[in-house]
C-alpha positions in Angstrom: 149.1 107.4 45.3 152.5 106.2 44.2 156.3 107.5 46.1 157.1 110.9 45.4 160.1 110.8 43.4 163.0 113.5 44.5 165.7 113.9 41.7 169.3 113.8 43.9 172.0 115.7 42.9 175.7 115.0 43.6 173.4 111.2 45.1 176.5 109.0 44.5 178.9 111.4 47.1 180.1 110.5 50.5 176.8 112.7 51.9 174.6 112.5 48.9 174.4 108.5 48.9 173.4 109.1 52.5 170.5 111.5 51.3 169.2 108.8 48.9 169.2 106.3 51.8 167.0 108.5 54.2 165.2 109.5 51.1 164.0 105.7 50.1 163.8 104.8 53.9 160.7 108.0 54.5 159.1 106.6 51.6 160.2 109.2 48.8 161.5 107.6 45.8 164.9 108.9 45.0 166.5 108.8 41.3 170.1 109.9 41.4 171.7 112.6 38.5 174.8 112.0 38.7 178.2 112.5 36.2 179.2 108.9 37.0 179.2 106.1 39.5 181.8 106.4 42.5 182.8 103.5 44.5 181.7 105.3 47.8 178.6 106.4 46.9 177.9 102.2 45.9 179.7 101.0 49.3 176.9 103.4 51.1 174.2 102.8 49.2 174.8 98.7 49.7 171.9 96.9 48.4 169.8 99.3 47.4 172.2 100.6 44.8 170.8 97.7 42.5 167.1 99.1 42.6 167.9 102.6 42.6 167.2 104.6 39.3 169.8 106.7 37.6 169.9 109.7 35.1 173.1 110.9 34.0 174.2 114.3 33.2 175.7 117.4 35.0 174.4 120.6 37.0 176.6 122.6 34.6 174.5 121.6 31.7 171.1 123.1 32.0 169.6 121.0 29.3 170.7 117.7 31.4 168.9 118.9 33.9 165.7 119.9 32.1 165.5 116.1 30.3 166.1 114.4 33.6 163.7 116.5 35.1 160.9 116.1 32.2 161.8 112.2 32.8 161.3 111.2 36.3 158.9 114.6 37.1 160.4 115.4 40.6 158.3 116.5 43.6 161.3 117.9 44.8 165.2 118.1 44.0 167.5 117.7 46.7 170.7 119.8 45.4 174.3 118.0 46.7 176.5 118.0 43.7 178.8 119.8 44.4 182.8 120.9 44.2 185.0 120.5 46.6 187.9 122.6 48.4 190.4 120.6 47.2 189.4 120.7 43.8 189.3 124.6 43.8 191.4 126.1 46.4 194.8 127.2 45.0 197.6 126.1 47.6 195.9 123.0 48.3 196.6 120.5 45.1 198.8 121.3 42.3 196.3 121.9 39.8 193.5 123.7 41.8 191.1 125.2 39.5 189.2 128.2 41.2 186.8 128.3 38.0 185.3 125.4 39.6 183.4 127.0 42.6 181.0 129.2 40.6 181.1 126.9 37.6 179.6 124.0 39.6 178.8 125.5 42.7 177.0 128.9 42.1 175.9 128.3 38.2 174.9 124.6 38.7 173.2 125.4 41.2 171.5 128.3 39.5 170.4 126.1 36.6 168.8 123.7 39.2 166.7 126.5 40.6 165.9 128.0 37.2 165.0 124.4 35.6 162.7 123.3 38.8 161.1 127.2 38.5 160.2 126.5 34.9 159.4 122.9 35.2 156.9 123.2 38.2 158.8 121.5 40.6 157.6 121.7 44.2 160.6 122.0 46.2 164.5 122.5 46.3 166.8 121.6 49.0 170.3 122.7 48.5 173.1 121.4 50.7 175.5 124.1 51.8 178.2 124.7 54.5 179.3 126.4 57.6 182.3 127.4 55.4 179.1 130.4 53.9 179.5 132.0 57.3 183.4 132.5 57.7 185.7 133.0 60.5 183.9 132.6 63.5 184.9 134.4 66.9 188.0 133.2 69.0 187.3 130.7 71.4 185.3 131.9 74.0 182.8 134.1 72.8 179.1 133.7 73.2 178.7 132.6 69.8 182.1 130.2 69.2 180.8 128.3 72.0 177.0 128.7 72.6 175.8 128.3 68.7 176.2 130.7 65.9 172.8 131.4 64.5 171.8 131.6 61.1 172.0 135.6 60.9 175.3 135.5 62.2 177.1 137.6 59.5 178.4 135.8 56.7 182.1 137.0 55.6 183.9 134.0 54.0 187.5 134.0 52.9 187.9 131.1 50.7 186.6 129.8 47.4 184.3 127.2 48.9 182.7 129.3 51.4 182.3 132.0 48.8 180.4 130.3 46.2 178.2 128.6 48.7 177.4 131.7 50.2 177.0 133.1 46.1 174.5 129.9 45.8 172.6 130.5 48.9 172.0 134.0 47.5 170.3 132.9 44.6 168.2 129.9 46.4 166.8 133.4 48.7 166.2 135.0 45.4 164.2 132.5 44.0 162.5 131.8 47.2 161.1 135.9 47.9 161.1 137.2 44.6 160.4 134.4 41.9 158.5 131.9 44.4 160.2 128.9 44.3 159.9 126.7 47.6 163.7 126.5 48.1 165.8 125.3 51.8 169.3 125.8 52.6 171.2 123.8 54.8 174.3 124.8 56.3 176.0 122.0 57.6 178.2 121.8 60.4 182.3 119.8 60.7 181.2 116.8 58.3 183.0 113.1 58.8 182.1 109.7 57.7 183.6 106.8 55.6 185.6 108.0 52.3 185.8 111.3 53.2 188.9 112.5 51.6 191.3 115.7 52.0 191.4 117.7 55.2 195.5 117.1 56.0 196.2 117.0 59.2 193.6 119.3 60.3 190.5 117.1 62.9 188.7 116.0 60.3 192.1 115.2 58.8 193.3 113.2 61.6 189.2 111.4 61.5 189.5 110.5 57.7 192.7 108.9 58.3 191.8 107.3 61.1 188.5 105.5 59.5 191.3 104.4 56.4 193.4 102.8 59.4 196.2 105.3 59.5 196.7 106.9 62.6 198.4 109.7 61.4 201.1 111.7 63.8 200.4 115.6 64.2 201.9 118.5 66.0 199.2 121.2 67.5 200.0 124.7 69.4 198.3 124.0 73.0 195.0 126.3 72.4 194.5 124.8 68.7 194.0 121.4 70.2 192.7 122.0 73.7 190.7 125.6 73.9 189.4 125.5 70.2 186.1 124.3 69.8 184.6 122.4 66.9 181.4 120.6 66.0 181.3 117.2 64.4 178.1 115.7 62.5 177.9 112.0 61.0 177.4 112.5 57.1 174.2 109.8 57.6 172.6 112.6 59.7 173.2 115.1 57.1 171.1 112.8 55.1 168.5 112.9 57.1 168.1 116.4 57.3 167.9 116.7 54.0 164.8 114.0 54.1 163.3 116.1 56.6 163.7 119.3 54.6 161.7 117.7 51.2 159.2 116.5 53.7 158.8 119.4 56.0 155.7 121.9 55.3 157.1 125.6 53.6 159.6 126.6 56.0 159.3 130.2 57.6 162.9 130.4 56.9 165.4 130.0 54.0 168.8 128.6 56.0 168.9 126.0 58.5 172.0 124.7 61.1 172.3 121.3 60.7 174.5 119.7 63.3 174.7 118.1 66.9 175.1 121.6 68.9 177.7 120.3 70.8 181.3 121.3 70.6 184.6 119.6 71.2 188.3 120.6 71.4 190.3 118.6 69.2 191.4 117.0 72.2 188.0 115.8 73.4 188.0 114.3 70.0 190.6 112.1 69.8 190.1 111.2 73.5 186.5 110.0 71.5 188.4 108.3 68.7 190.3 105.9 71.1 187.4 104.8 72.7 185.6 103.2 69.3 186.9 99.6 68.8 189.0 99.1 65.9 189.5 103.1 65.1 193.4 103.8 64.2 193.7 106.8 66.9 195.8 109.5 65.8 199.3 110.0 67.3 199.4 114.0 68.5 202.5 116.1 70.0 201.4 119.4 71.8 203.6 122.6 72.1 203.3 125.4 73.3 201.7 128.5 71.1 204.6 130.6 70.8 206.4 127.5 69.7 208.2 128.1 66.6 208.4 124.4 65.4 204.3 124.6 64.1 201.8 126.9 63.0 199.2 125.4 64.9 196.9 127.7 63.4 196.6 126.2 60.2 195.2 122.4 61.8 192.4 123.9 63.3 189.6 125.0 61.0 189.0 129.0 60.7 184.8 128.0 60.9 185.9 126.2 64.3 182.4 127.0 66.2 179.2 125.2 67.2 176.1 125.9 65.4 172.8 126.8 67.1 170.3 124.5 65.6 167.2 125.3 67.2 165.8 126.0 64.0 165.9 122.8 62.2 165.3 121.3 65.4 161.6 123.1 65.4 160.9 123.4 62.3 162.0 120.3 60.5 162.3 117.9 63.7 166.0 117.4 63.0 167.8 115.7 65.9 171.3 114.0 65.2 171.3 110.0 66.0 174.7 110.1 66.4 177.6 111.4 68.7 180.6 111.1 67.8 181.6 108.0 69.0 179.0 106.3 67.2 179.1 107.6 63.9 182.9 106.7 64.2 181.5 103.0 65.0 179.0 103.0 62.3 181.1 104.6 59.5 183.9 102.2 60.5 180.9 98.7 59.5 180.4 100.8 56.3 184.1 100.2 55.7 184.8 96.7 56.4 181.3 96.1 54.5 179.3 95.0 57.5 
């Protein structure tokens, strides 16, 4: 019996190259859909960009999706394309375009489940967010700080967290009511090399740092040293999703998929400036009535730790990397190591 192939959407991003990687390395035999090539996705794939196969086309097209699937036959897709908050969210660039999120995000993603429902394929695995959930609790609560679980009530305020929560709705749908084998994963904080937007908010500060610009920020006191965050390596996020094609049916519909372990932004960069070679970021601290910075605004509003007991049981996901070494690791992909 030959690989299982897995059709990878979005498998030339900054976490979907990471998928294909995990994906070749359990045996499955990946073939990217992708709109184009991207110079990230190529520097993380390294040598086994070469070998890998690739059928273009887009999740907004459902007839791309039907030939590509009719031409490699898929045991399973593994759903990452995705847009980005960036792209969408108005206030962030100058020409946001909100359309984006359900165009790509809830009706791409509805054409994969309705194309692998028709064609027979086995499995989907959609890659979501934390963002699905929300605001989490202030600092301090049982669930900001001992792991939001995935029933914690979902009330997102923003474009991206809204159409993933939209696309998650439609994955359950398929699942109970038209049978399709379909798993979400709701990842947590996500870093690693080419990362791009974020500001000067923590993941901010980690992007820039990997670049080698140690950008200088001002945080309100609690923003940097009472708010919590949680921080996973986009390689591990590939794994998960490995572990999700592979796994048995699932009990469940939505997984956590992070470390479990939270860190003020503090913590963090006290971490940064212990990997070799990292530019550490430069941060000034005032006070939180200080009138000079919104501190607010640098800390993520899905600030939180995620209890991922679940995927721990049910799919054996473990993270391999703390933050310090995914900084390490993302920083060979880089320099090309």
């Amino acid at each position: 019996m030959g690989k299982r192939t897995i059709l990878v959407t979005g498998g030339t991003g900054v976490v979907g190259a990471w998928a294909v990687r995990a994906l070749d390395e359990a045996g499955f035999a990946p073939v990217i859909f992708t709109r184009g090539l991207t110079v990230a996705g190529e520097r993380i794939l390294g040598s086994l960009a070469q070998s890998l196969r690739r059928v273009r086309g887009d999740v907004e097209s459902p007839m791309d999706l039907v030939r590509a699937i009719c031409a490699s036959k898929p045991y399973a897709i593994a759903h990452l394309a995705s847009a980005k908050p960036w792209e969408m969210e108005p206030g962030s660039p100058a020409d946001a375009d909100p359309g984006l999120a359900f165009r790509r995000n809830v009706t791409g993603t509805g054409n994969v489940l309705e194309a692998a429902r028709s064609l027979g394929v086995h499995r989907v695995v959609f890659m979501s967010s934390k963002a699905a959930y929300g605001p989490f609790p202030a600092p301090g609560s049982r669930d900001a700080e001992g792991g939001v679980p995935e029933d914690y009530p979902a009330r997102p305020q923003d474009l991206y967290g809204l159409s993933k929560l939209s696309a998650e709705a439609l994955c359950g749908y398929y699942r109970t009511v038209l049978g399709l084998d379909v798993v979400c994963l709701r990842g947590a904080t996500a870093y690693g090399p080419f990362k791009r937007g974020a500001g000067l908010s923590p993941p901010g500060l980690i992007g820039a740092a990997l670049e080698g610009a140690a950008l200088r920020a001002t945080y309100a006191e609690s923003a940097y040293r009472v708010v919590v965050d949680e921080y996973v390596y986009n390689a591990d996020i590939g794994r998960a999703v490995a572990l999700a094609v592979a796994a048995p049916r699932t009990t469940r519909l939505l997984f956590n998929i992070g470390t479990g372990v939270g860190l003020t932004t503090e913590a963090l960069v006290e971490a940064m400036g212990r990997v070799k070679g990292l530019a550490v970021p430069v941060v000034s601290v005032v006070p939180d009535d200080d009138p000079s910075v919104d501190g607010g605004h640098l800390v993520p509003n899905q600030a939180g730790v995620l209890d991922v007991s679940a995927a721990r049981e049910e799919l054996g996901f473990v993270t391999g990397y703390d933050v310090e070494a995914g900084l390490a690791h993302a920083l060979t992909i880089l320099r090309g190591q």
